[in-house]
N, C-alpha and C positions, 0 to 999 in steps of 0.2 A: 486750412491747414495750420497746424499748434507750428507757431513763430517763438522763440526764444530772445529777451531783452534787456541784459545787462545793464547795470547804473552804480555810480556810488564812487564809481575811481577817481582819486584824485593824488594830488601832493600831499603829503606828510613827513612832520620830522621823525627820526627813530624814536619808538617810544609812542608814539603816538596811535589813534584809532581811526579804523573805517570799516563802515558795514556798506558792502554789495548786496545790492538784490539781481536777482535772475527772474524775469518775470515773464507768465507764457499769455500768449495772445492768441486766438483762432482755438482757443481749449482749454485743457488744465494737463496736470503732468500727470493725473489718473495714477495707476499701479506704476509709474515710470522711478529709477531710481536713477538720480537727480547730480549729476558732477560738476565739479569749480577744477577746471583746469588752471594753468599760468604757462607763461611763457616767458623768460628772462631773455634779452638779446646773445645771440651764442650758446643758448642751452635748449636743450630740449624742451618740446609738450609734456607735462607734468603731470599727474591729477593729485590734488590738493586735499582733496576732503569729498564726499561725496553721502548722500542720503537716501534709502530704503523708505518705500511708501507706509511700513511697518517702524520706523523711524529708528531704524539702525542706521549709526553712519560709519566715516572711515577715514581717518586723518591720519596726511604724511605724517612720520616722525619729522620732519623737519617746522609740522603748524603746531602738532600738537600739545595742547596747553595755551594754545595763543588764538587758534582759530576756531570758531564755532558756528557751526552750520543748522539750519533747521529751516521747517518747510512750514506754511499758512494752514489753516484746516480746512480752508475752498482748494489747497492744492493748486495754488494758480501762482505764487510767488516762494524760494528758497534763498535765505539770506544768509550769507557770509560775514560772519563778525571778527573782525580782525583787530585786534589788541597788540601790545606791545610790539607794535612793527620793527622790523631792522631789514637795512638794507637789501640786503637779498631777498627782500619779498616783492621787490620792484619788479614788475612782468605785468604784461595783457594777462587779466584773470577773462575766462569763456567759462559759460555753462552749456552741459549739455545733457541728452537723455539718454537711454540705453544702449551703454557706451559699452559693456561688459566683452574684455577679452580686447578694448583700442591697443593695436600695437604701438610703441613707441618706435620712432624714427630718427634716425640723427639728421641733421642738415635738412629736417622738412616742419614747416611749421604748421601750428596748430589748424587753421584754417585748411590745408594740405591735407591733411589726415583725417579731419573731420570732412570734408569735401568727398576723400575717398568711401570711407568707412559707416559714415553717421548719416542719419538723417534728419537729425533735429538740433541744431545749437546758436548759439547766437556769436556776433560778431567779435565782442569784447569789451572790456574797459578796465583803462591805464591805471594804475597804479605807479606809485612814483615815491619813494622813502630814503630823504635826506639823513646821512650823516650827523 
């Protein structure tokens, strides 16, 4: 079964960079079109930026210009490049697969809605951007 495996989060000052990878195991993301969720404490499941296997993608106004996504050509890893951080990018970033039509929830977290909805994503990783 295609397993989803987030990596890359860590601390940073504002300003600063990190690239996340989403990496699948048990397969590839095949024709799947490919989401970077977040999750800030107190806010909603978000989606972030996301990628077409035809490599169209789709970035919040609130990444874009700052965040850039893109996918491996074995299809097996999509990496999130994030630049000029500021603090409200702090949140659990998840990846996940054909996510198309995920409703958003208040008071339910991303793991919740993916659990309900999804069948493919992975756990997450932190992100963390100091002032």
């Amino acid at each position: 079964d295609l397993q989803l495996v987030e990596s890359g989060g860590d601390s940073v000052q504002a300003g600063g960079s990190l690239t996340l990878s989403c990496t699948a195991s048990g397969g590839t993301f095949a024709d799947s079109e490919i989401g970077w969720y977040r999750q800030a404490p107190g806010n909603e499941c978000d989606l972030v930026s996301s990628i077409k296997s035809d490599g169209s993608t789709f970035y919040a106004d609130s990444v874009k210009g700052r965040f850039t996504i893109s996918q491996d050509n074995a299809k097996s890893t999509v990496t999130l490049q994030m630049s000029n951080l500021k603090p409200e990018d702090t949140a659990v970033y998840h990846c996940a697969t054909d996510f198309l039509d995920l409703p958003r929830k208040k008071a339910a977290t991303c793991l919740s809605i993916f659990d309900e909805y999804l069948e493919v994503w992975g756990q997450g990783t932190r992100v963390t951007v100091g002032s």
